[in-house]
NUFITOR-884561 format. One record per residue (C-alpha): residue number from 1; residue in three letters; z, y, x. Coordinates in Angstrom, 3 decimals, decimal comma. Each point is the difference from the previous one (the first is absolute). Last residue first. Layout:
<atoms>
+--------+--------+----------+----------+----------+
| torkol | gudren |        Z |        Y |        X |
+--------+--------+----------+----------+----------+
|    NUM |    ALA |        Z |        Y |        X |
...
+--------+--------+----------+----------+----------+
</atoms>
This chain:
<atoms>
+--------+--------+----------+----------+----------+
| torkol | gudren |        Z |        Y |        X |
+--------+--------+----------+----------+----------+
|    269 |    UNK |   72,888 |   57,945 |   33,515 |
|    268 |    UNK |    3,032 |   -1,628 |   -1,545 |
|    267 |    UNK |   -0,499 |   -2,048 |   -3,009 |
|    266 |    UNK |    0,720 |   -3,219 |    1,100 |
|    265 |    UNK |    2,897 |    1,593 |    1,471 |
|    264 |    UNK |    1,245 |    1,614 |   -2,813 |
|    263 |    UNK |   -0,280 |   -3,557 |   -1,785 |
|    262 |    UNK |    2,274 |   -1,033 |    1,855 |
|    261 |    UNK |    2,296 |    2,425 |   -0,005 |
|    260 |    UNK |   -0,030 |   -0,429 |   -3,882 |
|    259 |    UNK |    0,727 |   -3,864 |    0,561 |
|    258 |    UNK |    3,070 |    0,613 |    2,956 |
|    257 |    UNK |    1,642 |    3,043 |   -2,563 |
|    256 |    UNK |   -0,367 |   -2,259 |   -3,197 |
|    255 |    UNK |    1,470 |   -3,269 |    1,671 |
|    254 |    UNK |    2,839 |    1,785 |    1,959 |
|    253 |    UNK |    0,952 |    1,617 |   -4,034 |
|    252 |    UNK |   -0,407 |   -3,476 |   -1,150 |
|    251 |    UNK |    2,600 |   -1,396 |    2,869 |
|    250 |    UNK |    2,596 |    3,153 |   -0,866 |
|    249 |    UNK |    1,036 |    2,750 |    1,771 |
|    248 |    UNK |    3,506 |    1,089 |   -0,060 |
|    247 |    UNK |    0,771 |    3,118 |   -1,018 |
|    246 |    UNK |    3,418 |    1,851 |    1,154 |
|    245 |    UNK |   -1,669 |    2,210 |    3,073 |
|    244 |    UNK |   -2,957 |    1,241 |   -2,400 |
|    243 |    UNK |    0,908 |    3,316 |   -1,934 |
|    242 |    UNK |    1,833 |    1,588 |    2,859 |
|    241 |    UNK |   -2,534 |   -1,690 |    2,453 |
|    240 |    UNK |    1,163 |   -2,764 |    2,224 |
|    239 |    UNK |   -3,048 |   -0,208 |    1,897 |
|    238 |    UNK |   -0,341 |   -3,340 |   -0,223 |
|    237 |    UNK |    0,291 |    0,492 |   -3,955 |
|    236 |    UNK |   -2,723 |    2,937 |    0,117 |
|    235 |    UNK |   -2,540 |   -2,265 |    2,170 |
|    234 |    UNK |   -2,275 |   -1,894 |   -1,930 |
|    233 |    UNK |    0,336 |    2,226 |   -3,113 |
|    232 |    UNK |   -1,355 |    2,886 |    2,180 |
|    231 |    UNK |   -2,985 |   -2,197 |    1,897 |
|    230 |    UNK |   -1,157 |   -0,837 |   -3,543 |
|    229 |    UNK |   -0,306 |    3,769 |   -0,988 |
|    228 |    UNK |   -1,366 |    0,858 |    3,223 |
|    227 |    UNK |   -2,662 |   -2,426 |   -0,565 |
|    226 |    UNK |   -0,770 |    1,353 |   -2,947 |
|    225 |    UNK |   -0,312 |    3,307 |    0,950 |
|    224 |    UNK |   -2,381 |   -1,181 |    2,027 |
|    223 |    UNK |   -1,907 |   -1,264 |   -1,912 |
|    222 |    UNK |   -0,287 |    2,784 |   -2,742 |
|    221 |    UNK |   -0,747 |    1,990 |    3,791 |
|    220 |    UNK |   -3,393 |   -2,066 |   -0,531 |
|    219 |    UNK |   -0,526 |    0,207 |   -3,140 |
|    218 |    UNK |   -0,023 |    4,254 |    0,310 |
|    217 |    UNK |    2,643 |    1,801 |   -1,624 |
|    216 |    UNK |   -0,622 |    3,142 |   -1,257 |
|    215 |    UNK |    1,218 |   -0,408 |   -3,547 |
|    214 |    UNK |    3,486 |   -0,701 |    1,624 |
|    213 |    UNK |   -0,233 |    3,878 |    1,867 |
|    212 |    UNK |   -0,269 |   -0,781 |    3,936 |
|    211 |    UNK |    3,404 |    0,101 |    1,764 |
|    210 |    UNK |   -1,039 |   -2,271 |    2,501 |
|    209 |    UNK |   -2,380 |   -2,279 |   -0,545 |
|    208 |    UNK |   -0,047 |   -2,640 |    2,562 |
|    207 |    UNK |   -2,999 |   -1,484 |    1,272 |
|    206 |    UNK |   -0,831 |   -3,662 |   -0,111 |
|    205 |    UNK |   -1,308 |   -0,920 |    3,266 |
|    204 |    UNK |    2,516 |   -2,751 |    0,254 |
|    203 |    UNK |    1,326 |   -1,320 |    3,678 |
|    202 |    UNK |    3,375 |    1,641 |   -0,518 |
|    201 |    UNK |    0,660 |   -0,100 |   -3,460 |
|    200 |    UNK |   -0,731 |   -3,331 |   -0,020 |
|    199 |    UNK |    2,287 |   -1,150 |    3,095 |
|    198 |    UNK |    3,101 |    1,801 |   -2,115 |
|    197 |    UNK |   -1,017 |   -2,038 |   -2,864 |
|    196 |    UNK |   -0,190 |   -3,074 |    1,694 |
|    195 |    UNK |    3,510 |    0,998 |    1,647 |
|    194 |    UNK |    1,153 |    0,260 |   -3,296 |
|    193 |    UNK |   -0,555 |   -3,425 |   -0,890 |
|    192 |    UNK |    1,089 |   -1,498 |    2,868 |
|    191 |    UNK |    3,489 |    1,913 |   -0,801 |
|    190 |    UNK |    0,474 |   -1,192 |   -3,247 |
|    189 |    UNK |   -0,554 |   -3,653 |    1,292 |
|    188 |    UNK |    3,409 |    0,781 |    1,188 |
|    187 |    UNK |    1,060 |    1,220 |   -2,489 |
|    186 |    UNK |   -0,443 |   -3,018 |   -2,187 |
|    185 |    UNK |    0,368 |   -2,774 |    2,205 |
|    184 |    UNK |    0,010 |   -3,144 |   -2,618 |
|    183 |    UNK |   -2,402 |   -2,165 |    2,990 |
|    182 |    UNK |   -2,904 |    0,566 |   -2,379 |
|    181 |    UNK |    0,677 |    3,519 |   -0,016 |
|    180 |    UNK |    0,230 |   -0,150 |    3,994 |
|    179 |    UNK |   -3,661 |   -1,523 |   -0,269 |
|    178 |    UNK |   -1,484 |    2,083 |   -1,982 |
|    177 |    UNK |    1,115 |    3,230 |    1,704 |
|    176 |    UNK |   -0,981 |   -1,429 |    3,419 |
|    175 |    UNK |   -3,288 |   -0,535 |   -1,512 |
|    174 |    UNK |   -0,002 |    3,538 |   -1,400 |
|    173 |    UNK |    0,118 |    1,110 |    3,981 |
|    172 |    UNK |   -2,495 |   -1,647 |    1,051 |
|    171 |    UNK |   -2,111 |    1,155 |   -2,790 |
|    170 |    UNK |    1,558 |    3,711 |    1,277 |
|    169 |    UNK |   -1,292 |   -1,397 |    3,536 |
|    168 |    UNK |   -3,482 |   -1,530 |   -0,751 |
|    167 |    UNK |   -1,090 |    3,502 |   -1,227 |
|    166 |    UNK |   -1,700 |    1,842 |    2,689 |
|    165 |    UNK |   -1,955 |   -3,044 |    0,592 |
|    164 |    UNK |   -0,234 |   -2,078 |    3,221 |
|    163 |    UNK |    1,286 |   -3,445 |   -1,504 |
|    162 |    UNK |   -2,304 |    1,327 |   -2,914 |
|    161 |    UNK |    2,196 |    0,229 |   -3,432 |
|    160 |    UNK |    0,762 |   -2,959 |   -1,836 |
|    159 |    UNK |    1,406 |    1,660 |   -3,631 |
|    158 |    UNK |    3,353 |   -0,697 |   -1,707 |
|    157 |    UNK |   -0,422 |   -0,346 |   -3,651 |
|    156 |    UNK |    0,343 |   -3,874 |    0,696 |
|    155 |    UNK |    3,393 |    0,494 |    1,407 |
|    154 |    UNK |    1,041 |    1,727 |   -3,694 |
|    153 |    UNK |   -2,035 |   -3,242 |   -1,868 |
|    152 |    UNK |    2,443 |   -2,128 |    2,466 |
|    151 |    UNK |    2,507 |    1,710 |   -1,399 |
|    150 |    UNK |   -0,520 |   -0,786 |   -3,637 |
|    149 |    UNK |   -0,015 |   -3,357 |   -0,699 |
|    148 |    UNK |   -2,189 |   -2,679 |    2,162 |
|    147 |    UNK |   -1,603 |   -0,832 |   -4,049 |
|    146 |    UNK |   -2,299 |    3,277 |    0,466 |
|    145 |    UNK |   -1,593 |   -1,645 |    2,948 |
|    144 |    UNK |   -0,805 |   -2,898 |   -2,143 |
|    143 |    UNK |   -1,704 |    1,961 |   -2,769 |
|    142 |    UNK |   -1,926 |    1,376 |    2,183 |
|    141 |    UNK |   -1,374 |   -2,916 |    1,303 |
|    140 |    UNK |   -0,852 |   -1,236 |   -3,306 |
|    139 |    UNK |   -1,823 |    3,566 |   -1,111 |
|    138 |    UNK |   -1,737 |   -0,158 |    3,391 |
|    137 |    UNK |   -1,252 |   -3,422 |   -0,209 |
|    136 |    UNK |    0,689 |   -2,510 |    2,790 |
|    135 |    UNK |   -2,394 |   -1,343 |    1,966 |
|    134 |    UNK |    0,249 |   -2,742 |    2,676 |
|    133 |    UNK |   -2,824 |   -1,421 |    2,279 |
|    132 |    UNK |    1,404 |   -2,999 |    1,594 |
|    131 |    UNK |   -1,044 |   -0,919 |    3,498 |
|    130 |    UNK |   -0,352 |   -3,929 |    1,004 |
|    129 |    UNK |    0,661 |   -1,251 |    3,598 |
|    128 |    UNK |   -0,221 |   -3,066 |    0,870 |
|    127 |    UNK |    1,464 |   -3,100 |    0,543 |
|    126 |    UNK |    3,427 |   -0,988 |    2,808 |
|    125 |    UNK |    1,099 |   -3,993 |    0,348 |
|    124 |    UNK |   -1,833 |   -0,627 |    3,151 |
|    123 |    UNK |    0,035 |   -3,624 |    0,707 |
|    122 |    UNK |    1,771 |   -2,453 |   -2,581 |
|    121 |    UNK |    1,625 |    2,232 |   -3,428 |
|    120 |    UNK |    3,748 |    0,225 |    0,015 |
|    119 |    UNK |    0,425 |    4,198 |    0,688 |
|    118 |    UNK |   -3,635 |    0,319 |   -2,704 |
|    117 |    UNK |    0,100 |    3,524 |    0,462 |
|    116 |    UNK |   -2,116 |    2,726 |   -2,035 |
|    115 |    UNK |   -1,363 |    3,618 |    0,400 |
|    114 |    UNK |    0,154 |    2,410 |   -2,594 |
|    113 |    UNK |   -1,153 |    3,651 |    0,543 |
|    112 |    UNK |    1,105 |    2,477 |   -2,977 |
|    111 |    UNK |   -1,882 |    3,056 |   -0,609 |
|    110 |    UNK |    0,980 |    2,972 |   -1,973 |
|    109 |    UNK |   -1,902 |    2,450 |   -2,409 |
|    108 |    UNK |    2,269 |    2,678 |   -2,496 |
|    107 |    UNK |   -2,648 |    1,075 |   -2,544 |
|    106 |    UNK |   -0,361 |    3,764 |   -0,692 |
|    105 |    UNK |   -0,667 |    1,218 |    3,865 |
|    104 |    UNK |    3,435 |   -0,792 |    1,812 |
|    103 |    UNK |    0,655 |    0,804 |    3,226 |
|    102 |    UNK |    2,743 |    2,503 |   -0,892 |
|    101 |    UNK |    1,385 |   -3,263 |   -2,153 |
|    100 |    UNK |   -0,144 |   -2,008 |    2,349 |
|     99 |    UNK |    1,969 |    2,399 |    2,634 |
|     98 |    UNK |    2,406 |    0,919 |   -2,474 |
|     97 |    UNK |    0,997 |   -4,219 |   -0,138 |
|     96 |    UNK |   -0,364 |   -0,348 |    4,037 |
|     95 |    UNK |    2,540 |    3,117 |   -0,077 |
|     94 |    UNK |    1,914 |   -1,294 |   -2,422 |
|     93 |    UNK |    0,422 |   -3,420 |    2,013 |
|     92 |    UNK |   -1,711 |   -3,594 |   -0,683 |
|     91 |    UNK |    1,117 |   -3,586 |    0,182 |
|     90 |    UNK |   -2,109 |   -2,345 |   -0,886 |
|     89 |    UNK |    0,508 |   -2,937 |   -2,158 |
|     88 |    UNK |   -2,212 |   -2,990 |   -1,057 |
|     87 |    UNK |    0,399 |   -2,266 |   -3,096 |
|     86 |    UNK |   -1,890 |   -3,266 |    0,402 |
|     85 |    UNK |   -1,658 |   -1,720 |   -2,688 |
|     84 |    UNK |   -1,003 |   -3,478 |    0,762 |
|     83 |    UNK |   -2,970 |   -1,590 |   -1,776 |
|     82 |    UNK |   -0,458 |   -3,903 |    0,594 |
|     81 |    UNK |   -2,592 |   -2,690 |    0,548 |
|     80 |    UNK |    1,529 |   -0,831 |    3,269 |
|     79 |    UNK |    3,910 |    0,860 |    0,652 |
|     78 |    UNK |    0,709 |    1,794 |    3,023 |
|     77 |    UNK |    3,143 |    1,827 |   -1,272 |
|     76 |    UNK |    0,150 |    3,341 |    0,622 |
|     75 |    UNK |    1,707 |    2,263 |    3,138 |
|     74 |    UNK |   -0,609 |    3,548 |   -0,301 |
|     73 |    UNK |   -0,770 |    3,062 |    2,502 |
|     72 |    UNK |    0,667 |    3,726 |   -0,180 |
|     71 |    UNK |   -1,483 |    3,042 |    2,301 |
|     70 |    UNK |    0,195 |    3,506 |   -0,718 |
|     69 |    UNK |   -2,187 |    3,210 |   -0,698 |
|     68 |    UNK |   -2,790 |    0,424 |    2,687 |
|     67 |    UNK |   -2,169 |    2,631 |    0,018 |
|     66 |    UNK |   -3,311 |   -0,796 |   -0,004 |
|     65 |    UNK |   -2,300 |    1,208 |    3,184 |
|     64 |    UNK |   -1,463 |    3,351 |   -0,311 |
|     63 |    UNK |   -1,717 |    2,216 |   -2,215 |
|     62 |    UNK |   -0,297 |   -0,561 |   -3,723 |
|     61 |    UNK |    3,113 |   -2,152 |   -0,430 |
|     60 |    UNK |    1,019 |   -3,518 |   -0,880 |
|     59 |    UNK |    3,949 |   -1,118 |   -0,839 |
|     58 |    UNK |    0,901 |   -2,917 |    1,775 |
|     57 |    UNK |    2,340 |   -2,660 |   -0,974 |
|     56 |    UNK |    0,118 |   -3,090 |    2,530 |
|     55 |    UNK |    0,655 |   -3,513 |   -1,149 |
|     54 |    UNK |    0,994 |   -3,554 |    1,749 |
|     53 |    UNK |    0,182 |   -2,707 |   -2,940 |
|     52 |    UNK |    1,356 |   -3,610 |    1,359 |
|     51 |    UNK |   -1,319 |   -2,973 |   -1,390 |
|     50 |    UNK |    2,466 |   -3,055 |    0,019 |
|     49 |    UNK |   -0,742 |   -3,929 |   -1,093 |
|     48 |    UNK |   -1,715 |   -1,080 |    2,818 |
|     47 |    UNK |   -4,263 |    0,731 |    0,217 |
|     46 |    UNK |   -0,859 |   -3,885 |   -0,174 |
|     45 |    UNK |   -0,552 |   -0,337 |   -3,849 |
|     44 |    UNK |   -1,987 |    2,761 |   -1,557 |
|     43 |    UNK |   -1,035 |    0,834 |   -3,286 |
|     42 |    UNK |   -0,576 |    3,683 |    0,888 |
|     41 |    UNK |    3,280 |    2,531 |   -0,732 |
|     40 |    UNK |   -0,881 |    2,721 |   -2,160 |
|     39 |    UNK |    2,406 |    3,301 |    0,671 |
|     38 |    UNK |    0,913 |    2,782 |   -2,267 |
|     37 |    UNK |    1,540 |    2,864 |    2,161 |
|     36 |    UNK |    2,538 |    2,132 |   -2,234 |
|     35 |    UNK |    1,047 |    3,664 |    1,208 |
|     34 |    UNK |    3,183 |    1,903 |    0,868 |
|     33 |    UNK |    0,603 |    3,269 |    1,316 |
|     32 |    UNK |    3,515 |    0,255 |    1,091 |
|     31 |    UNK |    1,225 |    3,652 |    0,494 |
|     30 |    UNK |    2,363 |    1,785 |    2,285 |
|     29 |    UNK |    3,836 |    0,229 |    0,641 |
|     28 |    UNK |    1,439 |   -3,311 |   -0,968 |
|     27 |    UNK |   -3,061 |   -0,626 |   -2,911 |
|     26 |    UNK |   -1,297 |    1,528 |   -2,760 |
|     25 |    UNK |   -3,211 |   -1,981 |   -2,025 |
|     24 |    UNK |   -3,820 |    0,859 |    0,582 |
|     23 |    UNK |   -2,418 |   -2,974 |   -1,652 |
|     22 |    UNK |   -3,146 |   -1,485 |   -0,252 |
|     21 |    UNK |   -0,917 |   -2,870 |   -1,813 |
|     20 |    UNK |   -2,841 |    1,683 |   -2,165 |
|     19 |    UNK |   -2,132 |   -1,987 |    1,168 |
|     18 |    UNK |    0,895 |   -3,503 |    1,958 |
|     17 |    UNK |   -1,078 |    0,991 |    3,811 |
|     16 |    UNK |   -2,877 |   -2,871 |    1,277 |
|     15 |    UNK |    0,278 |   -3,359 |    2,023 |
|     14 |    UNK |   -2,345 |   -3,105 |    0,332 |
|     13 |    UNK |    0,913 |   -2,669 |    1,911 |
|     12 |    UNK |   -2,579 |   -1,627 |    1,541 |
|     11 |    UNK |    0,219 |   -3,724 |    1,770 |
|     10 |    UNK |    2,613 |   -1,136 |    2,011 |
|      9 |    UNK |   -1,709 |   -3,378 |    1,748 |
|      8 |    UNK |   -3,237 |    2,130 |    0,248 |
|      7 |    UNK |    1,024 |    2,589 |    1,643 |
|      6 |    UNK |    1,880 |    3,314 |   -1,031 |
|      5 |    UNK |   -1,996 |    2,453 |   -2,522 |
|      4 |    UNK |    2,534 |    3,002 |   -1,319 |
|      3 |    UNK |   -2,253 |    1,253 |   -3,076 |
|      2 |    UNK |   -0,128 |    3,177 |   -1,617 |
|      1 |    UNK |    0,074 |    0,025 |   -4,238 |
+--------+--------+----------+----------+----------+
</atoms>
């Protein structure tokens, strides 16, 4: 449990993140992740009756400075002797969600830095700073992701190529997808989709195979193939093919096409 230490006439509060508190939930186009502070006021009677909870969510990495996540602060009573329980809610984006989870080495590790206001406290009413180690398991986390519903597991598929890598413009490309899906544009995101395929097929180095006999193969024109295959049932209804020009797509069929191109591009050498 960290400590936020003002002077003498406000004592030490003591602060930590209740376990297992931790929570994703859906929100107005992107998520709320929630968690629960639990707070232990010092007996202490000249500090006001207000302490106000200033956070910062930060997700640690290897190399580099920590990535910040969101901010959130709390108002709880200043009541000495007592335990207040504030709930604390970031907001947070697919993209910051895949890019957790790319991170992500078994265990999901965050930090949380608290700092604490005393607004009716005599002098300088600010304490210190106290950093939060947070773990969640894998399994737990997991399971939370998987409770965002199916699309965002789709946007999750799709990978973070280098800013300067061959690839960033078909993931561009699915993004657009996911997002005009999410907006009910069907055809539309369609489109994106095939033009991720299209960019595939031109920056692969999978060969084509021509008019090889089947046994002959290799598994890298297999891939191929398959992209071609996805590329065709992305594109015969736009292209008003006799057999095409009456179907409409539908949102699962979007979902299918924008998760298997992803995973092409994962894939892609």
């Amino acid at each position: 449990m960290n400590e936020l230490r003002f002077d003498a006439q406000a004592g030490t509060f003591a602060v930590n993140v209740r376990e297992n508190s931790l929570w994703i939930h859906k929100a107005m186009g992107t998520h709320s992740f929630q968690l629960q502070l639990e707070v232990h006021v010092p007996q202490s009677e000249g500090a006001g009756r207000l302490l106000v909870l200033e956070t910062d969510l930060f997700a640690p990495r290897d190399a580099g400075p920590r990535a910040w996540l969101g901010s959130a602060a709390q108002s709880v009573a200043f009541l000495p002797g007592r335990i207040e329980r504030p709930v604390l809610r970031y907001l947070l984006t697919g993209a910051q969600l895949l890019a957790l989870e790319e991170s992500r080495t078994g265990d999901l590790h965050l930090e949380l830095d608290v700092r604490a206001v005393l607004p009716q406290m005599d002098g300088y009413p600010g304490g210190g700073q106290a950093t939060e180690h947070i773990s969640i398991a894998e399994s737990r986390w997991r399971q939370q992701l998987a409770g965002l519903g199916r699309s965002l597991g789709v946007e999750m598929a799709i990978p973070f190529p280098a800013d300067d890598g061959p690839g960033r413009a078909a993931a561009d490309f699915l993004r657009e997808a996911q997002r005009l899906l999410g907006a009910g544009e069907i055809d539309p995101a369609m489109l994106m989709v095939r033009k991720a395929l299209e960019t595939i097929r031109n920056i692969s180095t999978w060969n084509w195979p021509g008019k090889k006999d089947k046994g002959q193969v290799t598994p890298d024109e297999r891939w191929a193939l398959v992209r071609a295959a996805l590329e065709e049932q992305a594109s015969g209804a736009m292209h008003v093919d006799p057999g095409t020009k009456d179907y409409q797509y539908t949102r699962v069929e979007v979902e299918v096409l924008i998760a298997a191109t992803a995973a092409l591009l994962r894939l892609m050498p």
